[in-house]
MIZA-566496 format. One record per residue (C-alpha): x, y, z. Coordinates in Angstrom, 1 decimal. Each point is the difference from the previous one (the first is absolute). Layout:
<selos>
X|Y|Z
...
</selos>
This chain:
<selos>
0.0|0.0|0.0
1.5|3.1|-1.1
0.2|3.5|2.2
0.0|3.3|-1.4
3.6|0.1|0.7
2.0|-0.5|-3.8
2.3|-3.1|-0.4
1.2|-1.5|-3.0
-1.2|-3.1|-0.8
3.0|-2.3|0.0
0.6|-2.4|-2.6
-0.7|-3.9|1.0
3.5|-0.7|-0.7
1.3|2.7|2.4
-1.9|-1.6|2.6
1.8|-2.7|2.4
-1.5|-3.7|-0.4
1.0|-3.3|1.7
0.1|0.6|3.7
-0.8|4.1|1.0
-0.8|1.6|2.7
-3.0|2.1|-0.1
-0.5|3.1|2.4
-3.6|1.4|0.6
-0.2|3.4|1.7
-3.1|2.0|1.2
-0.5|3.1|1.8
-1.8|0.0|2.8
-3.2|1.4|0.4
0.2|2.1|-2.8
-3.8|0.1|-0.6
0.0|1.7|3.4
2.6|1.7|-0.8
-0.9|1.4|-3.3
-3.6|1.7|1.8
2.2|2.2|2.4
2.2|1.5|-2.5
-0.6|3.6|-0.4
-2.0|1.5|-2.6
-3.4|0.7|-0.3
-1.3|-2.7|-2.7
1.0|-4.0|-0.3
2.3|1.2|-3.0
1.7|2.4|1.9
1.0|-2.6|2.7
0.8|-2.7|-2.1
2.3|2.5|-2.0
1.6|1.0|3.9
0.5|-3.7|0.1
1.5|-0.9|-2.7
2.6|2.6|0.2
0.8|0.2|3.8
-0.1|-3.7|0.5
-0.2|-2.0|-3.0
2.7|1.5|-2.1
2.8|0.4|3.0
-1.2|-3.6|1.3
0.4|-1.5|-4.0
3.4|1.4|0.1
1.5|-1.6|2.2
-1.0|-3.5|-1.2
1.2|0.9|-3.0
3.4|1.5|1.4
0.4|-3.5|1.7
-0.9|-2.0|-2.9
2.8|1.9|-1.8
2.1|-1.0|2.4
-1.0|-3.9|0.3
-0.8|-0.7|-3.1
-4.2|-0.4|0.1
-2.7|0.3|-2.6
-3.2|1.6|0.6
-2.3|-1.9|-1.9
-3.2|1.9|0.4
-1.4|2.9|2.4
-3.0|-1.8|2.8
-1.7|3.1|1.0
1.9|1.4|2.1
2.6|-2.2|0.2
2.7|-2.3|-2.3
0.2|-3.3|-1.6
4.0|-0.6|-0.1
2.3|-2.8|-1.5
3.4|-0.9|1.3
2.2|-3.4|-1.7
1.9|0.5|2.9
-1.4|-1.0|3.6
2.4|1.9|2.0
0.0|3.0|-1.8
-3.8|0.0|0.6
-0.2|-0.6|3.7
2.5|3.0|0.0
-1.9|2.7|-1.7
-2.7|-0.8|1.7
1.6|0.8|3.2
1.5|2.9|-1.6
-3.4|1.1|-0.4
-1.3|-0.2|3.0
3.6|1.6|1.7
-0.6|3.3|-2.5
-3.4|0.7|0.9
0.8|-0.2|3.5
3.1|2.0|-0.5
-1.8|2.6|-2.0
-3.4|-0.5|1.1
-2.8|1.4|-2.0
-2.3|2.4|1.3
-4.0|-1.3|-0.5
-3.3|1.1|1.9
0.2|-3.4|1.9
3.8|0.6|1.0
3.0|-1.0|-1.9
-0.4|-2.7|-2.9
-0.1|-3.5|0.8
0.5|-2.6|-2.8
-1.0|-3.6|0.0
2.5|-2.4|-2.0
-0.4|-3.3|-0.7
3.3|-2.4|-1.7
-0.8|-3.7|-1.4
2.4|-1.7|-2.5
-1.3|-3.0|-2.0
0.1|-1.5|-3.6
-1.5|2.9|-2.8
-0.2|0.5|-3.7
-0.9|3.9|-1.4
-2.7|0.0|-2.3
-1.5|3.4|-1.5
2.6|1.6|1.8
-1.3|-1.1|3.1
-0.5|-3.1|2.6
-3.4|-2.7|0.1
2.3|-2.3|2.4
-1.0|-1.4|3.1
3.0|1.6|1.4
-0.8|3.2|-0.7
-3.3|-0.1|1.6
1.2|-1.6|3.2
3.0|2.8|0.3
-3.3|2.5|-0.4
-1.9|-2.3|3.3
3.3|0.1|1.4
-0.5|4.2|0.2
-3.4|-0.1|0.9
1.0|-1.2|3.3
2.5|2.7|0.8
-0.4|2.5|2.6
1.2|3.5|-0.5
3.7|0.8|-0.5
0.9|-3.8|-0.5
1.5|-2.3|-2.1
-1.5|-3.6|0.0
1.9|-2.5|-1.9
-1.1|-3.9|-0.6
1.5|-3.0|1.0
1.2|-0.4|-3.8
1.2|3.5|0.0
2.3|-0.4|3.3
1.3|-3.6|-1.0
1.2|1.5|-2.8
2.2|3.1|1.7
0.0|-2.1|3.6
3.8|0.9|1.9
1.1|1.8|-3.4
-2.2|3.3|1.1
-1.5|-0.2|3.0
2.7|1.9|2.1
-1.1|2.8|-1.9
-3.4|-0.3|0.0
-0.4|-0.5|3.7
0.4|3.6|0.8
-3.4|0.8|-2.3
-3.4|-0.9|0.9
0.0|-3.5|-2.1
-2.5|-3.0|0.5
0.6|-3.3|-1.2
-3.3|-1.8|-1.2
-0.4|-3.6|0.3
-3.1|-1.4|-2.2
-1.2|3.3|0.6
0.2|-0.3|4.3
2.2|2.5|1.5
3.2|-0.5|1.3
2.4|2.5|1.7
2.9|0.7|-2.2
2.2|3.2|1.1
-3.3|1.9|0.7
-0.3|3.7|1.7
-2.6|2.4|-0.3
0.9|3.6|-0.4
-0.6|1.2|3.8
2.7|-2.6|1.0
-2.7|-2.7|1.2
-0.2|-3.5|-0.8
-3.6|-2.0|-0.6
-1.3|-3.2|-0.9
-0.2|-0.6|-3.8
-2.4|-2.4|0.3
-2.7|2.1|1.7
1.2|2.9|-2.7
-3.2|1.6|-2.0
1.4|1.8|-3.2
-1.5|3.6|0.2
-1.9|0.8|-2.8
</selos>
């Protein structure tokens, strides 16, 4: 599903295939959100938006993606459908992701930004310029379970960058998912305080 935000459309063959990682992202309560922008008329507030939060929020995925080497595929509202052929570099820009908007937070009517991303790797094939693979859907189930300003990864995700990464993960807020149950994997919330993922709700 395509947001108003311009991508190209990549080419199929500049698309990874055998086994990717996918990355889902999704702001968080952005519908919200988008009603307590200012201006006097729905336009005007989804043009505040789109500028104040969208565009500096998009940047930085795509300044990390520069950096590790991801594909978006397609825009998801408000939010990204990315491609990685390498695991590790995946894991890592998600975290990056996460570490820059807490480093240079972005000012909403809620607060500052929170982002939910969601990492699964699995066996895909590009077709259209896009994915129909199981895969990809499960890494998009995989981020609906996400709670604010985390980074949940699945059990094929982590066996795939387990003791090659994970040092440098553990300081981020990162969740390892286990046929979709939570389990704790280097996880801190912003204020400092540790929870339960299982008993997590994602906000929405």
């Amino acid at each position: 599903m395509a947001d108003e935000t311009s991508f190209p459309t990549l080419p199929t063959g500049q698309l990874p295939s055998g086994v990717v990682t996918f990355i889902f992202t999704d702001i968080v309560s952005s519908t919200a959100m988008k009603g307590k922008m200012p201006g006097e008329t729905s336009g005007e507030r989804d043009d505040a938006f789109h500028h104040q939060v969208k565009e500096p929020h998009e940047k930085i995925i795509k300044e990390r993606l520069a950096v590790r080497g991801g594909k978006i595929v397609e825009g998801t509202g408000d939010g990204y459908f990315i491609a990685f052929d390498d695991p590790e570099q995946a894991v890592l820009a998600a975290v990056e992701i996460q570490e820059r908007l807490t480093a240079a937070a972005i000012a909403t009517p809620l607060g500052p930004l929170q982002v939910r991303v969601g990492v699964h790797s699995g066996r895909a094939k590009p077709r259209a310029s896009s994915y129909t693979s199981s895969a990809a859907d499960k890494a998009a189930r995989v981020q609906s379970k996400v709670d604010g300003g985390l980074v949940y990864i699945s059990k094929e995700s982590y066996g795939l960058v387990d003791e090659k990464i994970t040092s440098r993960c553990k300081p981020a807020s990162v969740i390892c998912l286990s046929s979709l149950q939570l389990h704790p994997f280097g996880v801190r919330r912003s204020e400092g305080e540790r929870s339960d993922p299982s008993a997590a709700e994602p906000q929405r």
